[in-house]
C-alpha positions in Angstrom: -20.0 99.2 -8.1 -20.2 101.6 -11.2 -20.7 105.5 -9.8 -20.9 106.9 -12.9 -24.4 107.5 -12.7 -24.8 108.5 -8.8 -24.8 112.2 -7.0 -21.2 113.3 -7.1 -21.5 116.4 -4.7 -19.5 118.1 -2.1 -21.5 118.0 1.7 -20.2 118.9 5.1 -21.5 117.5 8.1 -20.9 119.7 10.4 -21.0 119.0 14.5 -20.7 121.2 17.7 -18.2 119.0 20.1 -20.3 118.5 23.2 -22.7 121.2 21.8 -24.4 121.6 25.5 -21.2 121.5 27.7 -19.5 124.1 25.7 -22.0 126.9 25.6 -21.9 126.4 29.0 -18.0 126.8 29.1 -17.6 129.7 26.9 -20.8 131.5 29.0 -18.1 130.7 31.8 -15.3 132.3 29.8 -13.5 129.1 29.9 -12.1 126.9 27.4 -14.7 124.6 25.8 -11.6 121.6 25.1 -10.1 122.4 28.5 -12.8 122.8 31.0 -14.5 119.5 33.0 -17.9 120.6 33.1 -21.1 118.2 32.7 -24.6 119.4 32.3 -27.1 117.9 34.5 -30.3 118.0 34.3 -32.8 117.9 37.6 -32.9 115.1 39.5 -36.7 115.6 39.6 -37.3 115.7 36.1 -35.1 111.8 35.8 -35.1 109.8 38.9 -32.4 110.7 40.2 -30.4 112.9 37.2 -29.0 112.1 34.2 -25.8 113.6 32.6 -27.4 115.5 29.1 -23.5 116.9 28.2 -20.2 116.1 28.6 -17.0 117.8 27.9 -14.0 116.3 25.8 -12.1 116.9 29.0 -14.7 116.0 31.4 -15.1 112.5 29.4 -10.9 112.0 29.2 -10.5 112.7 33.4 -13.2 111.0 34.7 -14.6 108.9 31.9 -18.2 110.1 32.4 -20.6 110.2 29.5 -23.8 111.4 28.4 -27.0 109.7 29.5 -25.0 108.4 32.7 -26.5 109.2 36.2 -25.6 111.4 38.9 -24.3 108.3 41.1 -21.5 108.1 37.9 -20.5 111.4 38.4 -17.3 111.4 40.7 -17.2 113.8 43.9 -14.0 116.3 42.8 -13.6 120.2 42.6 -12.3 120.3 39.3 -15.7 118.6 37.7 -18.3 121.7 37.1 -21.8 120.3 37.4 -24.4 122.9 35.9 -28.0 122.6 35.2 -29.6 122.7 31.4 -30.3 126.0 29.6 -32.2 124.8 26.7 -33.3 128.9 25.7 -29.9 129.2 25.6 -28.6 126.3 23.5 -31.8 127.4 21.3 -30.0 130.8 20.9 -26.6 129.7 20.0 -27.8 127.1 17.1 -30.4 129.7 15.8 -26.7 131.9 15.8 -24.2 129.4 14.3 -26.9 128.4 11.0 -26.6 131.7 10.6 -23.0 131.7 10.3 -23.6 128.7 8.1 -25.4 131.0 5.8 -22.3 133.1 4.8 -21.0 129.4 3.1 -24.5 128.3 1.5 -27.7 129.2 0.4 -30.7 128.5 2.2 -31.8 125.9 0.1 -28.1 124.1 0.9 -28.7 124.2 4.3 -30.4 121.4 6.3 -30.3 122.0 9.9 -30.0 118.3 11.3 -30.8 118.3 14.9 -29.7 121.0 17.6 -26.1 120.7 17.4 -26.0 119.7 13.1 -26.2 120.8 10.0 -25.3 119.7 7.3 -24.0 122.0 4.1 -24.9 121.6 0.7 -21.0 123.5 -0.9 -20.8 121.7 -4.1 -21.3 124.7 -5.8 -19.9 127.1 -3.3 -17.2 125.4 -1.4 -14.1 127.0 -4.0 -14.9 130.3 -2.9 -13.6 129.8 0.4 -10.0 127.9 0.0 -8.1 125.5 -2.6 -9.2 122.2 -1.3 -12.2 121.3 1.0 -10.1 120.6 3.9 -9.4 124.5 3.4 -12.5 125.8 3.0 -13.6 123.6 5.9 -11.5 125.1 7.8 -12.8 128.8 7.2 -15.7 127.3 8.6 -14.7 126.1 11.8 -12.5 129.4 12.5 -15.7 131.9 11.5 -17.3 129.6 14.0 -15.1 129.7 16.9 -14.3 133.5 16.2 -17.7 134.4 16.7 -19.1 131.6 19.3 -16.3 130.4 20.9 -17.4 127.5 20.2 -15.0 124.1 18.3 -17.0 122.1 15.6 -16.0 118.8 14.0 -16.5 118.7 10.3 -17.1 115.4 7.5 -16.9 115.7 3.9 -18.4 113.8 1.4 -19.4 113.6 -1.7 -22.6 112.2 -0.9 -24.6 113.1 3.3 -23.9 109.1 4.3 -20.4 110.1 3.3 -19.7 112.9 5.2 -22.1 112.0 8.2 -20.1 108.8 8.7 -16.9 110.8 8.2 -17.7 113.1 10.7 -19.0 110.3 13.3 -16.4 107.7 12.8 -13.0 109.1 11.9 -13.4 113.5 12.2 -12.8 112.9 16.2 -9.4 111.3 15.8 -8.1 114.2 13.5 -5.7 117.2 14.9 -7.9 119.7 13.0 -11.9 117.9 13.5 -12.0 117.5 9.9 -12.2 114.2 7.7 -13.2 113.5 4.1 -14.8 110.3 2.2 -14.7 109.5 -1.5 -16.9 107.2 -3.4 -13.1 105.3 -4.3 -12.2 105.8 -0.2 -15.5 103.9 0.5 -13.3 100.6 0.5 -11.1 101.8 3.2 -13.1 103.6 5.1 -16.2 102.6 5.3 -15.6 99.0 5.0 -13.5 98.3 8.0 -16.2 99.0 10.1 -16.8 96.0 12.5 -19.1 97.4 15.2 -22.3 98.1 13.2 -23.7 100.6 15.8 -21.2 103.3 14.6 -22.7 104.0 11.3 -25.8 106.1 10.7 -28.9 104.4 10.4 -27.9 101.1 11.8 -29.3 100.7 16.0 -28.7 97.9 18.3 -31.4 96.0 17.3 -30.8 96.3 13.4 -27.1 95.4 13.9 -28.2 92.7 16.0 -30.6 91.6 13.2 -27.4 92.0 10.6 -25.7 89.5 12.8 -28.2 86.7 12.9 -28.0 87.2 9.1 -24.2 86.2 9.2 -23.5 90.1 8.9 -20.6 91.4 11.3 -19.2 94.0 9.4 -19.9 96.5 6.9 -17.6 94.8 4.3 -20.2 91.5 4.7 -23.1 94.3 4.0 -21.4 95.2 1.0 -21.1 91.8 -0.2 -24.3 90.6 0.2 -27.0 89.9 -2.1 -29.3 93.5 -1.6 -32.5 91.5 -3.0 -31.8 88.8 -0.3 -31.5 91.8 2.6 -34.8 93.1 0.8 -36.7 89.6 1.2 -35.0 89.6 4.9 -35.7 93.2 6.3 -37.8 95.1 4.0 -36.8 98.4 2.1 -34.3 99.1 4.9 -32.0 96.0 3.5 -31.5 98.1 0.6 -30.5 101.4 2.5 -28.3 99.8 4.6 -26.5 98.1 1.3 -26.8 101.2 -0.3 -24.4 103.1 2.6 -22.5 100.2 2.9 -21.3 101.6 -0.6 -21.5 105.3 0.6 -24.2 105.8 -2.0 -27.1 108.8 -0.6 -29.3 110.2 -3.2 -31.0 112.6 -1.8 -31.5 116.3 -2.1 -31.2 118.8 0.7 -32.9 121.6 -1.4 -35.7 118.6 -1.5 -37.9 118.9 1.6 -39.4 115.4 3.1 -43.6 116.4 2.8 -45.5 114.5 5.2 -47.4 112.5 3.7 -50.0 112.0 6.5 -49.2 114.9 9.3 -49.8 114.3 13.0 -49.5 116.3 16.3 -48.6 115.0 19.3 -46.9 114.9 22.8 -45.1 112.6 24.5 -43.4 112.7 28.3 -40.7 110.6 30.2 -42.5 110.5 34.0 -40.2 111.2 36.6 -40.9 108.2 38.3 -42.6 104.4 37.6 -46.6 105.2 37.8 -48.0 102.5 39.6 -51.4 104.3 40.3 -54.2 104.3 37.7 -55.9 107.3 38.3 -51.9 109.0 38.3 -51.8 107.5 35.4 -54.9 108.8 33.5 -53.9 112.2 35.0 -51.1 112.5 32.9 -52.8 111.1 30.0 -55.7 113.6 30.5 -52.8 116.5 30.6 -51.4 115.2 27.7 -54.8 114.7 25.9 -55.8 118.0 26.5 -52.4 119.2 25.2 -52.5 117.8 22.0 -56.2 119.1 21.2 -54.8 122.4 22.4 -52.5 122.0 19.4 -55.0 120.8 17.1 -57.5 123.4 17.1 -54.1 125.8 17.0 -53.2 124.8 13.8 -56.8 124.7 12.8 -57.4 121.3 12.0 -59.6 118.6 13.3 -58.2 115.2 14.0 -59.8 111.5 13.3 -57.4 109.4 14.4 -56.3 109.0 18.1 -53.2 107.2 19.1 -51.8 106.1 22.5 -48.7 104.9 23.1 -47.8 103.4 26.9 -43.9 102.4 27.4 -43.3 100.0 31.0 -40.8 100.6 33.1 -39.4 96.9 33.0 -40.0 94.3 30.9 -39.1 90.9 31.8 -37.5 88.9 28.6 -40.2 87.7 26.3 -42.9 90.1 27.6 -44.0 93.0 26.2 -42.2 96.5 27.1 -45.0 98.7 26.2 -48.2 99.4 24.3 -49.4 101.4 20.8 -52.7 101.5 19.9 -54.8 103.6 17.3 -57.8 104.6 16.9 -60.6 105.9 14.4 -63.1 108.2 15.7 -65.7 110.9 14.3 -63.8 114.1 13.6 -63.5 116.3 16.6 -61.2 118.7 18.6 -62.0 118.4 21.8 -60.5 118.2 25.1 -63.2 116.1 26.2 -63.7 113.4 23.1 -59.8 113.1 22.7 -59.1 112.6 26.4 -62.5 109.8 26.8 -60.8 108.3 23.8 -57.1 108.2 25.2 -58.7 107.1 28.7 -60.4 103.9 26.8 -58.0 102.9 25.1 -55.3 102.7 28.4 -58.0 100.9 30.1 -58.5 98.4 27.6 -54.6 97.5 27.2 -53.2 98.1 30.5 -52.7 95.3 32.6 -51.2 96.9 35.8 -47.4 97.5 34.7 -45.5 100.0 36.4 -45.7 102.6 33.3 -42.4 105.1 33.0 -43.6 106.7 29.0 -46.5 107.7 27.5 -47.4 109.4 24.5 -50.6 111.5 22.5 -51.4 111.7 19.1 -53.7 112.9 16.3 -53.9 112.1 12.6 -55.9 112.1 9.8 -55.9 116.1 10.5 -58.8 118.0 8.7 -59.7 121.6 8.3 -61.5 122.9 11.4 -64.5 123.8 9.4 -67.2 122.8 11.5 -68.3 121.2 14.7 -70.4 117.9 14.3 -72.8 118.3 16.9 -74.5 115.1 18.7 -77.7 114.9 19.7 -76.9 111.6 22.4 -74.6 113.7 24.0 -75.9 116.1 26.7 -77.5 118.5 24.3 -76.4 121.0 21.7 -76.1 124.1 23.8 -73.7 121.6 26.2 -71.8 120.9 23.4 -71.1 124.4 21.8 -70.5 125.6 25.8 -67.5 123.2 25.7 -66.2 123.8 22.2 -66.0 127.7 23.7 -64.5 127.1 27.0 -62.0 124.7 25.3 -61.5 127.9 22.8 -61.5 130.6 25.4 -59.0 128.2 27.6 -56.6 128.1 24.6 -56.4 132.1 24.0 -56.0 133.1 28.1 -52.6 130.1 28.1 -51.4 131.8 24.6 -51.7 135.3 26.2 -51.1 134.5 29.8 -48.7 131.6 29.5 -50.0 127.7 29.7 -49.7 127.7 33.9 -52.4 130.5 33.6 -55.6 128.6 33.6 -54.9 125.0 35.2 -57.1 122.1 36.2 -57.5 121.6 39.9 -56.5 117.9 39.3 -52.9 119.1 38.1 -52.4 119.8 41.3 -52.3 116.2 42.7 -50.0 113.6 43.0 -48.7 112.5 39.6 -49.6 115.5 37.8 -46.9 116.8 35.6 -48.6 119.7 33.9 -47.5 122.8 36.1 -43.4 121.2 36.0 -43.8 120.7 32.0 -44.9 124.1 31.3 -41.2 125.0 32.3 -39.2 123.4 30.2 -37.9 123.2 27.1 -37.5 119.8 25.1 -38.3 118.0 28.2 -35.3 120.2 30.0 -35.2 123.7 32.2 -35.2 126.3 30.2 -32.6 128.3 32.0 -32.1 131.8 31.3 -30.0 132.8 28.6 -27.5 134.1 31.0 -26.7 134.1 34.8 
């Protein structure tokens, strides 16, 4: 592979170990490395409760992991079980970009999820050591000196680089830190035999790789990329391109939407057996969404549903998407008919454990298209104002303010969701 003519950059990846856990340990004053502590969230909320967080030392003494349930966490004194504090975990990455902000420009930051970022230093990282182990370093200690908190760090000349640097082989080094080269690619990359490990690549790609005769990423490397093309698509050429550690893009390049949608989805806390528990939620979530809709000011024509089962026997279907086109409205009333519809039309009594709400084709809120079929014009303009009036008392008052009398039945979710944060308890910021 000639890299003469690819990005030749300097990026950190840069990863809170067990970002959850250890706010919770240095909250506690206690050592984030040292300390078993899991975070749990409700068993309400998951069926029974799932582990969100583990610590390092958690996961070495009683080889629990995240997304296991509570029956998997061992009965013992030295475990600390605590409950999520998503404000909190908010706080503390809101905090630590900003620390990232004494290394980079804001253009050379790219916040990656909740607990990474990744750092544009190509033109910055010499100010802060010799090498970029060095100045890598100055970034973990301003980190830990101020949060208390231990970060894991990959370098690369390119983001794939670093972020399978940081995921792969960062964990197995004394100081969290490990770097890839375009002329390391053969070494490090290459070796790679379970597929899962690198970014980009899920089960059921890597199990799609395999019935291609692909087992590890030195046979991606080696394969023909216009035969992956004709076998997966575009993503045959992405995954041949990391197989090389090649990554053009540009972090002071923001991704633009090309078609923007709002939407909300929900994990129930329990299989829905019941339709009209069902079309409860749905409404909730319905309502929601056109909540959101008019907040942004737009107008949506496009409606999508999507219903995940909660078992799926092998060769039958595991869920449900469905979209579709409808006269341009915001409206609690016209989205929620339209979500009802479609559910009733595709669902053939499966015990149903996800749904999800959206809207597309968003359009300025310009105007209300008034129907003469449909209970009159005054009716119409009535419900366009209580939908309106609905929306400012829950912005003012909080969303639990104003609630339907039918979110207080069985299977409503509405008054627990308003709650939580990313599907999780809030939590105070401290005790």
């Amino acid at each position: 592979m000639d890299y003469a003519n690819e990005p030749h950059g300097v990026f950190f990846l840069i990863d809170i170990k067990s970002f959850y856990a250890s706010v919770e340990c240095v909250q506690r004053h206690e050592n984030p490395l040292r300390t078993p502590l899991v975070v749990m969230s409700e068993a309400a909320n998951t069926n029974g409760g799932l582990i969100l967080a583990t610590s390092p030392m958690a996961k070495k003494l009683f080889h629990v992991s995240n997304v296991s349930r509570v029956r998997d966490v061992p009965e013992d004194n030295r475990l600390i079980v605590v409950p999520p504090r998503m404000n909190l975990y908010i706080e503390q990455n809101l905090i630590i970009n900003n620390i990232f902000r004494q290394f980079v420009t804001d253009q050379d930051l790219y916040p990656y999820s909740i607990d990474e970022s990744i750092l544009d230093m190509t033109h910055s990282w010499h100010l802060f050591g010799q090498t970029h182990r060095e100045a890598a370093l100055a970034v973990q200690h301003m980190v830990l000196q101020r949060t208390g908190l231990y970060t894991s760090i990959g370098i690369g000349e390119t983001p794939v680089q670093a972020k399978i640097a940081l995921d792969v082989y960062a964990k197995h080094d004394p100081d969290f830190i490990d770097e890839m080269t375009y002329q390391t690619v053969p070494k490090l990359i290459w070796p790679i035999k379970d597929l899962t490990e690198v970014w980009g690549i899920g089960r059921r790609t890597a199990a799609h790789l395999n019935r291609l005769g692909i087992y590890s990423m030195d046979d991606l490397a080696h394969t023909d990329p216009y035969w992956l093309k004709e076998e997966m698509g575009v993503i045959g050429t992405q995954l041949f391109a990391v197989a090389w550690g090649i990554d053009r893009s540009k972090l002071s390049q923001r991704i633009k939407v090309r078609e923007p949608s709002l939407g909300n989805s929900q994990v129930l806390p329990r299989d829905y057996h019941r339709q009209e528990e069902i079309e409860l939620v749905l409404r909730e979530l319905a309502n929601q969404v056109a909540s959101r809709v008019r907040r942004h000011g737009k107008q949506a024509r496009r409606v999508s549903l999507s219903i995940g089962f909660a078992y799926a026997a092998e060769g039958e279907r595991g869920g449900f998407s469905h979209t579709v086109t409808i006269p341009q409205t915001n409206s609690n009333r016209e989205i929620a008919e339209t979500v009802i519809t479609m559910f009733r039309k595709y669902w053939e009594r499966e015990p149903v454990r996800n749904v999800a709400v959206s809207c597309g084709q968003l359009a300025a809120d310009s105007g209300q298209q008034l129907d003469l079929l449909d209970g009159g014009i005054e009716q119409q303009i009535k419900r366009d104002n209580y939908d309106r009036v609905t929306d400012a008392i829950r912005q003012r008052f909080g969303t639990t303010a104003l609630v339907m009398a039918s979110s207080l039945l069985k299977g409503g979710t509405m008054i627990e969701r308003a709650s939580l944060v990313g599907g999780h308890n809030g939590g105070n910021s401290y005790e």
